[in-house]
N, C-alpha and C positions, 0 to 999 in steps of 0.2 A: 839530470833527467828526471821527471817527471813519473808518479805511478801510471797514467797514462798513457807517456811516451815508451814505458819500459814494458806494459803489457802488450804496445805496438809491436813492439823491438821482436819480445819473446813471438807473439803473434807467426811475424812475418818469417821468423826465422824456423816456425815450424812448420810454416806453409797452411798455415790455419785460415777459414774466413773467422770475420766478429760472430756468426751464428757458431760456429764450431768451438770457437773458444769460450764464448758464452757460458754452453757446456750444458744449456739448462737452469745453471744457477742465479743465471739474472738472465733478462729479454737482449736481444741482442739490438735493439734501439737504445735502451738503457747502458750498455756496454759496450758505443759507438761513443757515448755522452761522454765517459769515465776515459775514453783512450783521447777526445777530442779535445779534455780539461773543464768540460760543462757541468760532470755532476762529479760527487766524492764514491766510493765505492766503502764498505765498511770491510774491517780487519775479516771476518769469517767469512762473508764473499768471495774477498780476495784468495783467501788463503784456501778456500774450495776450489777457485781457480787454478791455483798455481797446483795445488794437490792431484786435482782433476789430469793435469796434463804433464808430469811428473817433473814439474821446473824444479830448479833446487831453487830453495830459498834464501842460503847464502848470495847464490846470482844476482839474485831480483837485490834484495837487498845493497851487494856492490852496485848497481844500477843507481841504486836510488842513492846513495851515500854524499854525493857532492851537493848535490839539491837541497839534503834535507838536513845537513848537516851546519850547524852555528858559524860565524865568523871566526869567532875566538876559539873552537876546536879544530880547524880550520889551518888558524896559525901556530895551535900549539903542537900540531899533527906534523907541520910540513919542518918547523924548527927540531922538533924531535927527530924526524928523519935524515936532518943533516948534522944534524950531535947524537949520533949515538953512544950511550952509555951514561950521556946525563938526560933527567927529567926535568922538562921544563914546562911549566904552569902559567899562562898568562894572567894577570891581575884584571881585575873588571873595577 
């Protein structure tokens, strides 16, 4: 999921419009752009956001974890889960 898709997510699940979640801190044309995938939102906006409307940031963050996350962390995440108690490190 997408920062986008995940501000949708949060959005829709609070029963927000885009002007509301907005929040004031970006225009809400502007914050159509960023849920759409048109424009980038920067860390301090976002986190005005999420602050503004008391998401936890862990959430948002598990939202965004598959998307943003490497191949090769990826692989060494899903192998670790099925061996537990040994560490396993992929090579690159």
């Amino acid at each position: 999921m997408t920062i986008g898709q995940a501000l949708r997510k949060i959005r829709q699940n609070l029963d927000l419009t885009q002007k509301e979640m907005a929040a004031n801190i970006v225009t809400r044309p502007f914050y159509a752009k960023v849920e759409a995938g048109k424009s980038r939102i920067s860390a301090d906006k976002l986190a005005a956001i999420l602050f503004e409307h008391d998401v936890d940031i862990t959430y948002f963050y598990q939202l965004l974890r598959a998307t943003y996350t490497s191949k090769q962390k990826k692989i060494e995440s899903d192998l670790n889960n099925k061996m537990p108690g040994f560490k396993i490190e992929v090579q690159h």
